[in-house]
N, C-alpha and C positions, 0 to 999 in steps of 0.2 A: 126296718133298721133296729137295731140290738140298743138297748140304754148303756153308756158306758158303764165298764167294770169298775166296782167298788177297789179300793185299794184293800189289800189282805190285812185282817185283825193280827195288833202285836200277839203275841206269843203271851198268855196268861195263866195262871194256878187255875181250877176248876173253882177255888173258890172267888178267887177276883174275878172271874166271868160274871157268876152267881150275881156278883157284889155291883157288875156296872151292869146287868141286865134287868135287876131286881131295882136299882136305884129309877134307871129308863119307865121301869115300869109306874111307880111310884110317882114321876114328872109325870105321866100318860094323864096318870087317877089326879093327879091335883089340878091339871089344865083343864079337867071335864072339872071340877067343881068350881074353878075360878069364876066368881061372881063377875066378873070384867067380861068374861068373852060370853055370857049370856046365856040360854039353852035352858032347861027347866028343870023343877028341882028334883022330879025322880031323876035324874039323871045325876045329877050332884048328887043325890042319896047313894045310891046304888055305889056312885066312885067313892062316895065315904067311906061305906061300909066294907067295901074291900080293900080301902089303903091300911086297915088296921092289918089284916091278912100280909098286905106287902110289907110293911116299916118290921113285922115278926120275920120274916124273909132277909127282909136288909140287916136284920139284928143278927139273925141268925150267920148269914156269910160272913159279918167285922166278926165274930166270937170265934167262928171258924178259923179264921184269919191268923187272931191274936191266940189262939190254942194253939196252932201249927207254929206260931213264933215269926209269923210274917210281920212283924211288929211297924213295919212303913207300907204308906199309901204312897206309889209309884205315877206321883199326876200326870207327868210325863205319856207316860204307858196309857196308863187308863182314859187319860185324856184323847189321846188317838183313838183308842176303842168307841168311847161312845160317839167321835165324832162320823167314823164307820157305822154307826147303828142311829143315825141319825140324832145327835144328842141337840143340837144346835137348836132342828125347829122344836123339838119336844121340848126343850127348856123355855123355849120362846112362849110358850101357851103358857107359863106358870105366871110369866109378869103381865102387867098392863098394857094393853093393845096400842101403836101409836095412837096418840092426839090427832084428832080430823080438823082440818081448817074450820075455824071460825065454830070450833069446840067448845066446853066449857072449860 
């Protein structure tokens, strides 16, 4: 059995792609270093050290943006995209993991 089809990404600039794939990315590297969901610290290193590489990435696509004169972020749009690109659970990894019964 075939996993149901993703619904087809909005219609995007090459640099708003850039801009919600590179952000995607960027949630990926913070969720591995969030001290909440645990894992050890070369691995949080390692995600550190290359969110510096992504945030120059995400800088680079808003500059691109704002030189072309795209001067609005279309949340609408873009929010569709990342929710196609799984934005939901990646964003989930960045906050604090539910409370467990009888938690601190």
């Amino acid at each position: 059995m075939l996993p149901p089809e993703l619904p087809p990404l909005p219609a995007l600039t090459r640099a708003e792609c850039e801009l919600v794939d590179t952000y995607l990315e960027v949630l990926d590297l913070l969720g591995r270093i969030n001290p909440a969901r645990g894992g050890d610290t070369y691995r949080g290193l390692r995600a550190a050290q290359s969110l510096v590489g992504r945030a120059t990435a995400l800088r680079d696509a808003l500059t691109l943006m704002h030189d072309r004169g795209e001067s609005e972020v279309h949340a609408v749009t873009l929010t569709r995209a990342m929710r196609v690109l799984d934005g939901d659970r990646r964003s989930r990894l960045v906050g604090l993991p539910p409370e467990e019964p009888g938690g601190p």
